[in-house]
C-alpha positions as CSV (number, residue, x, y, z in Angstrom):
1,X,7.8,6.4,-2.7
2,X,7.8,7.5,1.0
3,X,4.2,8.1,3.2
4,X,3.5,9.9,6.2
5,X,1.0,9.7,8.6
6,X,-1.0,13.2,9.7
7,X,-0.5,12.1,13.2
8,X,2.4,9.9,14.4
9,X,1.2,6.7,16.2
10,X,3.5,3.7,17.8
11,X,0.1,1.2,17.0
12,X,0.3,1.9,13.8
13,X,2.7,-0.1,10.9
14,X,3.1,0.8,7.3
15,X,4.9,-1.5,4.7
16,X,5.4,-1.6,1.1
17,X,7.6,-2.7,-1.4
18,X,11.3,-1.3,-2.5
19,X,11.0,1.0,-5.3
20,X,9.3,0.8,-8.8
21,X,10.6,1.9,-11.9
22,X,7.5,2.6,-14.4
23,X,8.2,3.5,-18.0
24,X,6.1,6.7,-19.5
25,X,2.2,5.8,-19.5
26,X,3.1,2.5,-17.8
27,X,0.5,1.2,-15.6
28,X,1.4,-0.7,-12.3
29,X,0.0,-2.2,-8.8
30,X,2.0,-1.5,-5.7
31,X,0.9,-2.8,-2.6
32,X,0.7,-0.9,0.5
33,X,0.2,-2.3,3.9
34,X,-1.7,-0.3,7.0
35,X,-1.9,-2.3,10.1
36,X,-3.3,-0.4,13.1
37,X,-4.0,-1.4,16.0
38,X,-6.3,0.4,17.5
39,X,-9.8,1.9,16.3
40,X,-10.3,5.5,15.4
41,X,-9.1,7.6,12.1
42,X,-5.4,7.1,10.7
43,X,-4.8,9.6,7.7
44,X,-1.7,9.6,5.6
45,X,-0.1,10.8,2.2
46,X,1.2,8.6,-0.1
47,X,3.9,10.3,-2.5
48,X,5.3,8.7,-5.8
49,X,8.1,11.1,-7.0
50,X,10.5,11.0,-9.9
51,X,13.8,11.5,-8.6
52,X,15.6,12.3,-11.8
53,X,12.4,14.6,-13.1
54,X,11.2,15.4,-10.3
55,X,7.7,14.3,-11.5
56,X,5.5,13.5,-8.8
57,X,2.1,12.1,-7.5
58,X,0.3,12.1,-4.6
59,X,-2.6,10.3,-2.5
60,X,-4.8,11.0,0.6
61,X,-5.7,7.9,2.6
62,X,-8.3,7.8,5.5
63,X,-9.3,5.2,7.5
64,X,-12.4,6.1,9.4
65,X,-12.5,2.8,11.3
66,X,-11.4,-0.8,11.7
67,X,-12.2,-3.2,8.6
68,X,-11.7,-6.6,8.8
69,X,-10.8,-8.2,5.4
70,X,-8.8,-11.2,4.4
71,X,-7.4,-12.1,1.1
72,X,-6.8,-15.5,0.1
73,X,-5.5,-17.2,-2.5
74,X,-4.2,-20.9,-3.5
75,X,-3.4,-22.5,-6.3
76,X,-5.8,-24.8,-8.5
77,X,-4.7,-28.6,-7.5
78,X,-3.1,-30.2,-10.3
79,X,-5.5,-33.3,-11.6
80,X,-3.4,-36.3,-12.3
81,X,-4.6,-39.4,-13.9
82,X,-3.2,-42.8,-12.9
């Protein structure tokens, strides 16, 4: 998997995850993290290739401007009974 943004930029900072292996037809989430720093338009392609085929995938992401969103989760306390 590799990315690349249209335009480089030092405020910006891409992470994901090692590589995935996906079987034929398999189905899978992969997370991709964009922090930027600044406002304004960040534009990248995302590319999922098959080395061995040679197979491959691609995506357009576009960020028009800053969003503000927080994901959080916890676990369910466990309920004990004395």
């Amino acid at each position: 998997m590799t990315w690349k943004l249209d335009e480089e930029d030092p405020s910006i900072f891409i992470n994901g995850a090692d590589p995935i292996d996906l079987s034929m037809g398999a189905l899978k989430k992969y997370k991709l993290t964009l922090l930027a720093l600044k406002p304004g338009k960040t534009a990248m392609t995302i590319t999922f290739k098959n080395e061995d085929t040679h197979e491959y995938i691609f995506y357009r992401v576009v960020r028009l401007s800053p969003i503000f969103s927080f994901l959080l989760t916890s676990q369910e306390p466990e309920h004990r009974r004395c």
